[in-house]
PAPADREN-471925 format. One record per residue (C-alpha): residue in three letters; y, x, z; residue number from 0. Coordinates in Angstrom, 3 decimals, padded with zeros to 6 digits. Each point is the difference from the previous one (the first is absolute). Layout:
<atoms>
+------+----------+----------+----------+-----+
! type !       py !       px !       pz ! seq !
+------+----------+----------+----------+-----+
!  Ala !        Y !        X !        Z ! NUM !
...
+------+----------+----------+----------+-----+
</atoms>
This chain:
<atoms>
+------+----------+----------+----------+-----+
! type !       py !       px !       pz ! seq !
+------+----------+----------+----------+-----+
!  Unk !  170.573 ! -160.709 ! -083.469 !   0 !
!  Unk ! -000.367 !  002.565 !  002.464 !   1 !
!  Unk !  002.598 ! -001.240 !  001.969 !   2 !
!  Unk ! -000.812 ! -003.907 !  000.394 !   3 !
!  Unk ! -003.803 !  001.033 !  000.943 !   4 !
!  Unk !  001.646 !  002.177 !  002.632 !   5 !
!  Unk !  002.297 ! -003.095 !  001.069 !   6 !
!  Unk ! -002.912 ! -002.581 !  000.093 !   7 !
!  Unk ! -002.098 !  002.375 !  002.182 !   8 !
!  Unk !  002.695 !  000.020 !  002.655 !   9 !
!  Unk !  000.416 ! -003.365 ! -000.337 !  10 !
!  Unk ! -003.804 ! -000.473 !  000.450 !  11 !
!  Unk !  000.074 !  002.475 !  002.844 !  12 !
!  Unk !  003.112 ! -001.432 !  001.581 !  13 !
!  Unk ! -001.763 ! -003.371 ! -000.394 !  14 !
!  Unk ! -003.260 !  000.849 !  001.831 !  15 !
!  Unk !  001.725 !  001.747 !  002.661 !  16 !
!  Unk !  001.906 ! -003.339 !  000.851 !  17 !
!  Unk ! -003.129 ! -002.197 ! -000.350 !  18 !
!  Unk ! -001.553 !  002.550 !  002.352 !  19 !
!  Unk !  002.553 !  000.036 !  002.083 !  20 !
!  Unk !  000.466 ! -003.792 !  000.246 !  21 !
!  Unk ! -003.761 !  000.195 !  000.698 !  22 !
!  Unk !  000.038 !  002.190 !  002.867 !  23 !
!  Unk !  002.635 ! -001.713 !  001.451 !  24 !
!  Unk ! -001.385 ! -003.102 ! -000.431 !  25 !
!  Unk ! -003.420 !  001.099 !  001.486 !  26 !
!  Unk !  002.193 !  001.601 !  003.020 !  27 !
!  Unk !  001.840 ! -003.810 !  000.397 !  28 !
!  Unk ! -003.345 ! -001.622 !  000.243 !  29 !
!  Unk ! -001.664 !  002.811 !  001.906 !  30 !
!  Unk !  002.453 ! -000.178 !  002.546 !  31 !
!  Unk !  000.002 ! -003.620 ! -000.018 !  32 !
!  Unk ! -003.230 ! -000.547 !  000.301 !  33 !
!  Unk !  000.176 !  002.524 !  003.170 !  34 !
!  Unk !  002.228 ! -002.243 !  001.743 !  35 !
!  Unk ! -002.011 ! -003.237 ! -000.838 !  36 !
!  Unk ! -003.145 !  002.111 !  001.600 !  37 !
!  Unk !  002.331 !  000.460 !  002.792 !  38 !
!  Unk !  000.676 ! -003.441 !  000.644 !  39 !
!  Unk ! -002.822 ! -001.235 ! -000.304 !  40 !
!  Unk ! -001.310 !  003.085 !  002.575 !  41 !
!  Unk !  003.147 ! -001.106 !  002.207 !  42 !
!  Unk ! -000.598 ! -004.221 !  000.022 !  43 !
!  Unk ! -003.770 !  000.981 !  000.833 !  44 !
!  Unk !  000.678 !  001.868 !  003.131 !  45 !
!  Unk !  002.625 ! -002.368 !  000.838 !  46 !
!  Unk ! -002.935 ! -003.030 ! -000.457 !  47 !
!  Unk ! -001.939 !  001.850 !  001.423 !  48 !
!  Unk !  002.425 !  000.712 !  003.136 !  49 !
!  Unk !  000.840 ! -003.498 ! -000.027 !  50 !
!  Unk ! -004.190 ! -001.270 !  000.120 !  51 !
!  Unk !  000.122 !  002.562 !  002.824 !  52 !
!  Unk !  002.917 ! -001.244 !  001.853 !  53 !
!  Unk ! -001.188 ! -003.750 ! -000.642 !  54 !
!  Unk ! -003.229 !  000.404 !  001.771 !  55 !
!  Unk !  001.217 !  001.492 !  002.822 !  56 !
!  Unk !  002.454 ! -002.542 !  000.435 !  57 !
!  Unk ! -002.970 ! -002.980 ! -001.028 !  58 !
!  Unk ! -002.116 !  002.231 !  003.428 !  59 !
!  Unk !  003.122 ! -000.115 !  002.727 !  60 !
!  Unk !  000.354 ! -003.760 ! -001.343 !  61 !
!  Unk ! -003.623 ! -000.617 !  000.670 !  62 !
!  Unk ! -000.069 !  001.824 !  003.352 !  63 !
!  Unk !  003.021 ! -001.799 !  000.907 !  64 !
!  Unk ! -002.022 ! -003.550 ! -000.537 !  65 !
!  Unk ! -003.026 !  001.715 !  001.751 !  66 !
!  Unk !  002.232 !  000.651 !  002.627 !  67 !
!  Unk !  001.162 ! -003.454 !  000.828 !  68 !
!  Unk ! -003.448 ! -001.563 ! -000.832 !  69 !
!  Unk ! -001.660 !  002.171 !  002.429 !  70 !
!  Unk !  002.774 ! -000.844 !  002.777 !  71 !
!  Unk !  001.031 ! -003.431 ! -000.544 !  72 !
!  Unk ! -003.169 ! -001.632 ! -001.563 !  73 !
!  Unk ! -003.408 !  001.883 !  000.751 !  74 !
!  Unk !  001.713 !  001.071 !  003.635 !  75 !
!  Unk !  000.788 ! -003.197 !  000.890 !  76 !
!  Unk ! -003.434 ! -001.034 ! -001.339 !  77 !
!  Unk ! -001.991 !  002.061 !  002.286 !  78 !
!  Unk !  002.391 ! -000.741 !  002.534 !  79 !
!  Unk ! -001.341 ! -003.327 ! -000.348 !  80 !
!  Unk ! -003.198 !  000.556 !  000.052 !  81 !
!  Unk ! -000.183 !  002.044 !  003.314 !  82 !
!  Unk !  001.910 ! -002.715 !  001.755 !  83 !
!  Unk ! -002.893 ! -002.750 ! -001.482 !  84 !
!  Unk ! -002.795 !  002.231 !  001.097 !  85 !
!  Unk !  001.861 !  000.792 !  003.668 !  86 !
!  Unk ! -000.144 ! -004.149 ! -000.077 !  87 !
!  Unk ! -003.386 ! -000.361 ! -001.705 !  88 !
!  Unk ! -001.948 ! -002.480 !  000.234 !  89 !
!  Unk ! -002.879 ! -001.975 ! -002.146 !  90 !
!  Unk !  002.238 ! -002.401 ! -001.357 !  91 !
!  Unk !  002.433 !  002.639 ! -001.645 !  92 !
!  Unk ! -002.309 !  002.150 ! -001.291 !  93 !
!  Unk !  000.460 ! -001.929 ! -003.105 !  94 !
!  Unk !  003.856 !  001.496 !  000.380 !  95 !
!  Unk ! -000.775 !  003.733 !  001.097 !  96 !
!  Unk ! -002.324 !  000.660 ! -002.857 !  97 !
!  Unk !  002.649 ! -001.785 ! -002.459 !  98 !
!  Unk !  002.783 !  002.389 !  000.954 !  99 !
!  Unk ! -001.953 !  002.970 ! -000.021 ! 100 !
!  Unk ! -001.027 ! -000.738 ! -003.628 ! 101 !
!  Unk !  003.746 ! -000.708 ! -001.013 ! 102 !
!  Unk !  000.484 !  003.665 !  001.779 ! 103 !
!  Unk ! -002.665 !  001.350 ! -001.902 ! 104 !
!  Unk !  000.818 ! -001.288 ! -003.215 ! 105 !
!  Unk !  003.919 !  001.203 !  000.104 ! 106 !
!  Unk ! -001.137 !  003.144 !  000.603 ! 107 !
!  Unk ! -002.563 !  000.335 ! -002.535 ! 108 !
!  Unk !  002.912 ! -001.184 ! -002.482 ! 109 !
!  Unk !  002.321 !  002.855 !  001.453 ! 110 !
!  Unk ! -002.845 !  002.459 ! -000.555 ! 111 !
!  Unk !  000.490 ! -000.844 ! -004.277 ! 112 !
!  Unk !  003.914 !  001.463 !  000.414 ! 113 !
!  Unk ! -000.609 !  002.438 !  002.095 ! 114 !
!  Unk ! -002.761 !  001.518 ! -002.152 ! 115 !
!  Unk !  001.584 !  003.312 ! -001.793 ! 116 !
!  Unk ! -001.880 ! -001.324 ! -003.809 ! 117 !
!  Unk !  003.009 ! -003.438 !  000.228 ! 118 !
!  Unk !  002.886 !  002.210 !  000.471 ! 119 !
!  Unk ! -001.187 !  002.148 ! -002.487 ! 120 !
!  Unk ! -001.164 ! -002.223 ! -002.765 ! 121 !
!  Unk !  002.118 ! -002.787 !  000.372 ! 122 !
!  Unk ! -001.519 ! -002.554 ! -002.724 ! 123 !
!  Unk !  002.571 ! -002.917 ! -000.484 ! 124 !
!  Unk ! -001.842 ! -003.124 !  000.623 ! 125 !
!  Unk ! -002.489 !  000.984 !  002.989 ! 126 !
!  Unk !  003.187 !  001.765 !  002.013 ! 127 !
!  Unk !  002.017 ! -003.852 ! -000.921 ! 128 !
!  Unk ! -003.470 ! -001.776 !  001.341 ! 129 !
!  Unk !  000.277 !  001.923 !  003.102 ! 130 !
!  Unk !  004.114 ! -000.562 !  000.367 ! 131 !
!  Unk ! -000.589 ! -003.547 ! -000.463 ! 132 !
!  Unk ! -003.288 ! -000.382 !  002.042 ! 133 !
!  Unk !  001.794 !  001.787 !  003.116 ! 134 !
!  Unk !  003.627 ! -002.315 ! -000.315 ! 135 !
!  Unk ! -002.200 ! -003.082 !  000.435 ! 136 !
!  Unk ! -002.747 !  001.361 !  002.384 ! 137 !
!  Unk !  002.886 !  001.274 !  002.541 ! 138 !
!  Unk !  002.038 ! -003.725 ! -001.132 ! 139 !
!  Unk !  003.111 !  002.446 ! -001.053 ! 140 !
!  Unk !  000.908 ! -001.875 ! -002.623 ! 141 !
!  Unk ! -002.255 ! -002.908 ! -002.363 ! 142 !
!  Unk ! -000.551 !  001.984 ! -002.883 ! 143 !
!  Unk ! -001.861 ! -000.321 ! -003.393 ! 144 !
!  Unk ! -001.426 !  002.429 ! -002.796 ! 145 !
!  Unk ! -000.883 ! -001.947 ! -003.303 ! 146 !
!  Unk ! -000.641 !  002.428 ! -002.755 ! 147 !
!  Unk ! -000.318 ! -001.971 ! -003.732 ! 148 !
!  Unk ! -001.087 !  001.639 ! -003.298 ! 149 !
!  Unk ! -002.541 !  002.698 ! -000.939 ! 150 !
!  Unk ! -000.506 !  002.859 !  002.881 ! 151 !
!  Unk !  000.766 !  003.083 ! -001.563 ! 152 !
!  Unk !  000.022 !  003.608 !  001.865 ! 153 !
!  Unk !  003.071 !  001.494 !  001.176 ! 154 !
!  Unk !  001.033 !  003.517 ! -000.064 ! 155 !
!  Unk ! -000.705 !  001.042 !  003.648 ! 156 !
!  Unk !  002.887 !  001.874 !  000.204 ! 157 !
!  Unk !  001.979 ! -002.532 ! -001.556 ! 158 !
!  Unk ! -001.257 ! -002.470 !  002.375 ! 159 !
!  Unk !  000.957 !  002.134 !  002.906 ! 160 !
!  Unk !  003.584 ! -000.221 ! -001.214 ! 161 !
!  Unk ! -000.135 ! -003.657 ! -000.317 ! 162 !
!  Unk ! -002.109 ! -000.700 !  003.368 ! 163 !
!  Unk !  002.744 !  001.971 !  001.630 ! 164 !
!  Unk !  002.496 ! -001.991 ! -001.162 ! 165 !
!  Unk ! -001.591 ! -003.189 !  000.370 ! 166 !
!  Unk ! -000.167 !  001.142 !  003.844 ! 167 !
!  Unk !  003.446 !  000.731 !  000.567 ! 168 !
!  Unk !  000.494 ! -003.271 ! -001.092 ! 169 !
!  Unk ! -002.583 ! -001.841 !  002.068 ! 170 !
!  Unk !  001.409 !  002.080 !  003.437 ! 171 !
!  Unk !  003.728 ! -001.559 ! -000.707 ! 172 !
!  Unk ! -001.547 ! -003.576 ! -000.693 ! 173 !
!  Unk ! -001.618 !  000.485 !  003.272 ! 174 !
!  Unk !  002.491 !  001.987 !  001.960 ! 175 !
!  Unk !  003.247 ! -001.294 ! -000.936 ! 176 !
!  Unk ! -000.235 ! -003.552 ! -002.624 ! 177 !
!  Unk ! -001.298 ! -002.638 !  002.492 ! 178 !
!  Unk ! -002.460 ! -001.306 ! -002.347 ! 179 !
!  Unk ! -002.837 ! -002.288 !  000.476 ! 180 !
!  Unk ! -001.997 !  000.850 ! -003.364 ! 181 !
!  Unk ! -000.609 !  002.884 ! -002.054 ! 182 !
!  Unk ! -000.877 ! -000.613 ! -003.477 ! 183 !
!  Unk ! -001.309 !  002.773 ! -002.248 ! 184 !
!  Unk ! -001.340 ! -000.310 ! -003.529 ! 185 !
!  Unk ! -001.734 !  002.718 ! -002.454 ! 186 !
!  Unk ! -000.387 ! -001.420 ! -003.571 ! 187 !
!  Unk ! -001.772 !  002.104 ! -002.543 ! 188 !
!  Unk !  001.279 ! -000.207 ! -003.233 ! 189 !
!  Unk ! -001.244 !  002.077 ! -003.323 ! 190 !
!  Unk !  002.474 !  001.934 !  000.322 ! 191 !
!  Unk !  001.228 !  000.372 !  002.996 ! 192 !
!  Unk ! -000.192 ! -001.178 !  003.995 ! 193 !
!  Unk !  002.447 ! -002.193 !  001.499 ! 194 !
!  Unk !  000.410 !  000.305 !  003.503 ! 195 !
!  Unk !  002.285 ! -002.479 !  002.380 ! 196 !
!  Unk !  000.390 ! -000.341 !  003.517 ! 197 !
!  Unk !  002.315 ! -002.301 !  001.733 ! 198 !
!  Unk !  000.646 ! -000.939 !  003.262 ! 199 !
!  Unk !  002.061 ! -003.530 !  000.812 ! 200 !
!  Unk !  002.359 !  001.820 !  002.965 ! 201 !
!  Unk !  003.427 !  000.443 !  000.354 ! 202 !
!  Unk !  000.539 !  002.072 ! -002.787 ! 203 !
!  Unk !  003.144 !  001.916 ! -000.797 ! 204 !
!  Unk !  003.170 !  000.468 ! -002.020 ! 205 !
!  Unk ! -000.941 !  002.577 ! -002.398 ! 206 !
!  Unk !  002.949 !  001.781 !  000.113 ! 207 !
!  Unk ! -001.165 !  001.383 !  003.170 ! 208 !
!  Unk ! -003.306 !  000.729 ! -001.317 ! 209 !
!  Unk !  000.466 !  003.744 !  000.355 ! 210 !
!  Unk !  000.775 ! -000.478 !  003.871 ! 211 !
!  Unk ! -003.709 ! -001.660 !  000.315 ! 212 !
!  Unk ! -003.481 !  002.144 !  001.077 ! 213 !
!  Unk ! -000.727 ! -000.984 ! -003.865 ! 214 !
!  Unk !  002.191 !  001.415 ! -002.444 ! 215 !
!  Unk !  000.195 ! -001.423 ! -003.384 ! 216 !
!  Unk !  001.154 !  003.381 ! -001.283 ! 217 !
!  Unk ! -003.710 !  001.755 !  002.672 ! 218 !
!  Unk ! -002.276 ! -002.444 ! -002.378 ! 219 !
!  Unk !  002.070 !  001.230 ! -003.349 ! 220 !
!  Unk ! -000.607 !  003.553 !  000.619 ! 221 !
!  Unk ! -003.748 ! -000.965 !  001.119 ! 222 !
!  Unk ! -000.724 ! -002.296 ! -003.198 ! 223 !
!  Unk !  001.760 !  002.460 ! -002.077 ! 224 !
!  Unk ! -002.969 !  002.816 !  000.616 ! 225 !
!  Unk ! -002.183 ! -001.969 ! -001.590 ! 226 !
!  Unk !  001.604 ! -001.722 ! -002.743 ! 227 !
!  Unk !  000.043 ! -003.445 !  001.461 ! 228 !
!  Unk !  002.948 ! -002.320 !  000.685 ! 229 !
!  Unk !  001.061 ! -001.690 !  003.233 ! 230 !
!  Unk !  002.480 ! -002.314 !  001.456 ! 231 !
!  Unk !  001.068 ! -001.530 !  003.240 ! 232 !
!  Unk !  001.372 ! -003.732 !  000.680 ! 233 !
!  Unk !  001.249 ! -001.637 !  002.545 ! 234 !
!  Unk !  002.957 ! -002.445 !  001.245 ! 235 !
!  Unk !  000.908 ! -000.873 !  003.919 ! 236 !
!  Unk ! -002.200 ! -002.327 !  001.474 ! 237 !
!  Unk ! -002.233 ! -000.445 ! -002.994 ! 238 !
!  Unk ! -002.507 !  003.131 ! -000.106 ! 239 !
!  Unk ! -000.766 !  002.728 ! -001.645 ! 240 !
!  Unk ! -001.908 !  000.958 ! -003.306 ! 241 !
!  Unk ! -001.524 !  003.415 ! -001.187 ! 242 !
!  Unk ! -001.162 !  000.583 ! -003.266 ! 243 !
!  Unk ! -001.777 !  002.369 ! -001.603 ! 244 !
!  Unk ! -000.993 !  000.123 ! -003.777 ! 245 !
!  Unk ! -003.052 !  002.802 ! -000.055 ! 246 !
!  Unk ! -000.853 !  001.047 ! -003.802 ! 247 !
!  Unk ! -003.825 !  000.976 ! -000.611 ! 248 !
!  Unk !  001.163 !  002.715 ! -002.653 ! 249 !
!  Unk !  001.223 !  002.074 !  003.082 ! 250 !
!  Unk ! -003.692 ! -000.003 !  001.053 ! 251 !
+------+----------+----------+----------+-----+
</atoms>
């Protein structure tokens, strides 16, 4: 009797010692995983936020790039004007002096909104697309359209930064390189998400060469991919080009 209490205890014994065993190792498994998801998650933050970083400073040469060209090819050539009418003035273009030096005053009071520090900065999606849009048609770049259908919702800022950026690199190869005459971009809010196209109706391209374009389908992957959103890139010689972007409000 002696002898099977004896055995049970060391079976009890050897039984605890497993469970707390199995225990410990089990709380060392999902210790240590849960240490690398912390890392991950650490490691895709600084990398977001290295790629936000990256992205604006890109979004500010882009911008002082346009400034750039505005100030030498448009408001130059502007004043340039306006010196030679008031060298010739007389009453009956008056009418003509004071209409140019308006239009000079008015581009620059529309490159004084990018150059301010707060746009580059706090890029918000639909007032930085305004201005894009605003300045292809003002400086007759390109005829181009922003219709935005559905319920406005807020953006992420940074998230919009991301997209903005992208939706730039697209705009500077419509205008650089497709030999388009429109520019048509559309935001529709949906409950759930924001879909987001821009196309252009230029030469286009075979996408197999995609990856040799300023564009990259595989740049606007990596950029979508930050913050959970979904992207793709058509196009076909000679009949345009088509970016979209599906944008989903749970990311917010």
């Amino acid at each position: 009797m002696q002898q099977e209490g004896r055995e049970v205890l060391i079976i009890s014994t050897i039984i605890i010692v497993l469970i707390v065993t199995f225990l410990i190792i089990l709380f060392t498994v999902f210790q240590r995983r849960k240490n690398h998801l912390l890392r991950e998650k650490e490691s895709e933050k600084k990398r977001f936020e290295r790629e936000i970083a990256e992205t604006q400073i890109e979004i500010r040469e882009e911008t002082l790039r346009n400034i750039s060209w505005e100030l030498h090819d448009n408001i130059g050539q502007l004043l340039t004007l306006a010196k030679i009418q008031l060298q010739q003035a007389a009453i009956e273009n008056s009418e003509e002096i004071s209409e140019t030096i308006t239009k000079s005053l008015n581009e620059i009071r529309s490159l004084s909104k990018l150059i301010n520090p707060e746009f580059i900065k706090n890029v918000k999606l639909k007032e930085a697309l305004e201005l894009e849009i605003e300045r292809f048609n003002r400086l007759q770049f390109i005829d181009a359209t922003l219709t935005i259908t559905g319920e406005e919702r807020e953006i992420n800022q940074k998230h919009g930064i991301i997209i903005f950026r992208i939706l730039q690199e697209f705009f500077s190869n419509t205008i650089k390189h497709s030999k388009a005459s429109t520019l048509e971009v559309a935001l529709n809010f949906k409950e759930d998400q924001l879909e987001i196209k821009a196309k252009d109706n230029g030469v286009g391209f075979n996408m197999d060469e995609v990856h040799k374009k300023g564009i990259g389908l595989h740049n606007i992957k990596t950029r979508v991919k930050l913050i959970n959103a979904e992207a793709n890139l058509e196009s076909k010689p000679n009949n345009g080009t088509i970016l979209n972007i599906y944008y989903y409000f749970y990311n917010i």
